[in-house]
N, C-alpha and C positions, 0 to 999 in steps of 0.2 A: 303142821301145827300153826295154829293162829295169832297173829302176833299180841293180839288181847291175852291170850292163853299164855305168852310168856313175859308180858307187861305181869300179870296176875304170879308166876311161880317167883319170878322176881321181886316183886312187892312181898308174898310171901316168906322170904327168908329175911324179911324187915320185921312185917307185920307180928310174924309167930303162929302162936295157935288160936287165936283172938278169931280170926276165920278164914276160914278153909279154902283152897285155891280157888273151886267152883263159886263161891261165895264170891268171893275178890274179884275172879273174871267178869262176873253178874255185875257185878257194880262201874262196872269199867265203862266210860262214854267216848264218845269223838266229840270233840271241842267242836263248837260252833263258826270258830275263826281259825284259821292255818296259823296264825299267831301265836296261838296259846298250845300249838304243842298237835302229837298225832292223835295222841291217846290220855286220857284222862281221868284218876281215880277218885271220889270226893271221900274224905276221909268222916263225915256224920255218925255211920254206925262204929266209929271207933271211940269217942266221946265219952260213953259211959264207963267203957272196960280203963280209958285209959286217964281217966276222971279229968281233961284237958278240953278244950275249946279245940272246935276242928281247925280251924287256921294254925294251930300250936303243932297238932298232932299232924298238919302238914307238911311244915317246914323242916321237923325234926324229920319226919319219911325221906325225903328230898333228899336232905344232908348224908343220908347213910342209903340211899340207893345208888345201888353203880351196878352196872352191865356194860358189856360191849355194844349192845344190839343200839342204845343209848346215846347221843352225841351229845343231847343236854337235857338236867333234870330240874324244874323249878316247880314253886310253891304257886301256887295261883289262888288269895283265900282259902278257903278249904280243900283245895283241888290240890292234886300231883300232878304235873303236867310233863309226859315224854316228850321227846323228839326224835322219831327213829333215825338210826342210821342209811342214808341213803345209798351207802355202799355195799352195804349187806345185805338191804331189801332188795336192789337192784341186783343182783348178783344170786339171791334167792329164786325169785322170783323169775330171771331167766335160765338158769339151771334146772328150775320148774316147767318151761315151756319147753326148752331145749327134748325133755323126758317125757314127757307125755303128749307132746306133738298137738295134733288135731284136736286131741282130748281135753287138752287145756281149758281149765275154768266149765267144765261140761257137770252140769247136776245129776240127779238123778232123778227120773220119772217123777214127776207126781201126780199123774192120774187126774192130768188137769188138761183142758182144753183150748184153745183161744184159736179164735176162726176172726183174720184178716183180711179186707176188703181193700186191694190196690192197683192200680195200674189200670184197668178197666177202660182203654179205648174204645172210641166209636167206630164200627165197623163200617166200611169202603168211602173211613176217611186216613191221612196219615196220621202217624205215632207223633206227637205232640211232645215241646217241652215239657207241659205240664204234665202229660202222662208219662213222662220220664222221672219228673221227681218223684210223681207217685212208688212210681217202679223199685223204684233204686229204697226210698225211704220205707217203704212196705218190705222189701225183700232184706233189708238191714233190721228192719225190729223180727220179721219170723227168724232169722237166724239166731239172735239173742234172747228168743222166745225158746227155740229148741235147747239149744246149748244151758240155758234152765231148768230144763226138763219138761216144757210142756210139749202137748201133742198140738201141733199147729197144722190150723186148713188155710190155706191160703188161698184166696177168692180171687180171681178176676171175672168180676161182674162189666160185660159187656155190655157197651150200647148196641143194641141189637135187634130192633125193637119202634116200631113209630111209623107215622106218617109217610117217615123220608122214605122209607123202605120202597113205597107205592109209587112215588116221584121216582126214586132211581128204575126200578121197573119200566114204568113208562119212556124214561128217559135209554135206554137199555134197548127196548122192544122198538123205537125211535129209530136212533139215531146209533144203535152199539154195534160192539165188532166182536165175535168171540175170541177173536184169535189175539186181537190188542189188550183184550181185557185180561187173559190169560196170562201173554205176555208180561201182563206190569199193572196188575190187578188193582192196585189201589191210585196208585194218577189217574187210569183209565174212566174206574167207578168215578173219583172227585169232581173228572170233566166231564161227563155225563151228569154229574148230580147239578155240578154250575150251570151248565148249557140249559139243565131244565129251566132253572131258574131266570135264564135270561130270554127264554122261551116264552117264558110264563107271563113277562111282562107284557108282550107280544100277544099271546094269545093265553089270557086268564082260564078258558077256560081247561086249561091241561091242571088246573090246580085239583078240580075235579076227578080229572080222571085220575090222576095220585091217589087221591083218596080211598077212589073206588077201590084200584087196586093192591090198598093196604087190606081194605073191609074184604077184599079174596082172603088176603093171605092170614086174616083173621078166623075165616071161616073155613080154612083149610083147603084152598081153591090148590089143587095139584101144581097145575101151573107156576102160580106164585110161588108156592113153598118150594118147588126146587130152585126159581131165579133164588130167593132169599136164600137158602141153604148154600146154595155155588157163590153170593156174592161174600156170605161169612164165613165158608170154608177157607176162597182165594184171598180174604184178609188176614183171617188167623196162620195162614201160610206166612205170608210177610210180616209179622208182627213176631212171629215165632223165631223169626233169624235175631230182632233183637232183642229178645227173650234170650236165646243161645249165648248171643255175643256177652251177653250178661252173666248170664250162668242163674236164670231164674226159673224155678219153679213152681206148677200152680195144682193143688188139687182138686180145682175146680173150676172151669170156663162155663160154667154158668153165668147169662146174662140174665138180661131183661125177658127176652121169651121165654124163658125158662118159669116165669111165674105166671105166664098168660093164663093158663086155665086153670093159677092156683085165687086169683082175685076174687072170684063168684065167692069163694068160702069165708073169705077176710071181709069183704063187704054183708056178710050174712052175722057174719061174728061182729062187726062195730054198730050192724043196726040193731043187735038185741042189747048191747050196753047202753046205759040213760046216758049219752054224752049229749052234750049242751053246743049248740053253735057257735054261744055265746064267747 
């Protein structure tokens, strides 16, 4: 039972038959400031029946409400203002978890859905603070999503996808090791991806060939698509440990490639709407 619900049966045996507990409960608010109390009744619709000013028909309520659940009752204007017992609530309320364990505070279904986007590192780079907070703060709001009742997808949308892909390739087919890269797949990719980089300086034109060999793996060049496949399988390996250490779950790794060959339709769809540049 709700403690609105026995703020209301106890005002009730004040009130009388003027109106009915459901009525009382309805009317019942939470005060704005922890000041004024947990719970709060405005006494308005009682005015007419009891042909008094609701500040009147406050005070007099106050004066003759007593409960245990209660540690102090006062008049606020028009208002009645509780203040529950923190011995009871507390006491309550762990007797309540104590018994229903895991289930605690768990709703029921509502045939609702909420799909969350977090954590989403970039692939054969390392897991990042910031994709930690993501992590941690995405995986805290789906669990208070469930425990709600809704049906939660939860996304990691990976970087997976780009340019860089073509550079580490090259960089790879260069200068890589499979058996280093295996070994300890994401430092391995990282220095590969830097070394391209400082390559590059050296000689611009490998900026080119990166490219090129994105525009493969764009066009579904064999070759390419399995280095990519192997360099984002051997990350989601090591990303998955501190996913574990976590205790997080995702029902979807879907990245960025994953929409490649859905663009053509979205870009068919925004050119037939009048959108303005402007």
């Amino acid at each position: 039972m709700s403690y609105e619900r026995k703020y209301a049966e106890a005002l009730s045996r004040v009130i009388g038959e003027e109106l009915t507990i459901d009525q009382i409960e309805a009317l019942i608010e939470k005060p704005k400031h922890e000041a004024h109390g947990d719970l709060a009744f405005p006494c308005f619709q009682l005015a007419k029946a009891y042909r008094k000013a609701p500040v009147m028909i406050a005070t007099d309520i106050a004066n003759e409400l007593n409960d245990e659940l209660f540690t102090k009752v006062e008049a606020a204007g028009p208002y009645v203002n509780v203040f529950l017992s923190r011995d009871i609530v507390s006491k309550e309320i762990i007797n309540t978890v104590l018994e229903e364990k895991s289930e605690y505070a768990t709703h029921e279904a509502r045939n609702e859905t909420i799909v969350t986007d977090f954590s989403s590192p970039n692939i054969a780079k390392p897991f990042s603070m910031g994709h930690l907070r993501s992590t941690v703060i995405g995986n805290a709001i789906n669990q208070i999503a469930r425990k709600n009742g809704y049906d939660v997808v939860g996304v990691n949308h990976l970087g997976d996808w780009g340019t860089q892909f073509g550079k580490l390739m090259v960089a790879y087919k260069k200068w890589g090791d499979e058996e280093a890269v295996r070994a300890n797949p994401i430092a391995e990719l990282l220095k590969l991806y830097v070394h391209f980089h400082e390559e590059a300086k050296i000689q611009p034109e490998l900026e080119d060939e990166g490219r090129a060999w994105f525009k493969k793996l764009e066009d579904g060049d064999t070759e390419a698509t399995e280095l990519w496949q192997w360099f984002r399988d051997e990350s989601l390996k090591e990303f998955q440990k501190v996913y574990d250490l976590l205790g997080v779950k995702f029902e979807s790794f879907n990245g960025e490639a994953f929409y490649n060959d859905k663009m053509g339709r979205v870009v068919e769809m925004l050119e037939k709407k009048p959108l303005s540049g402007k």
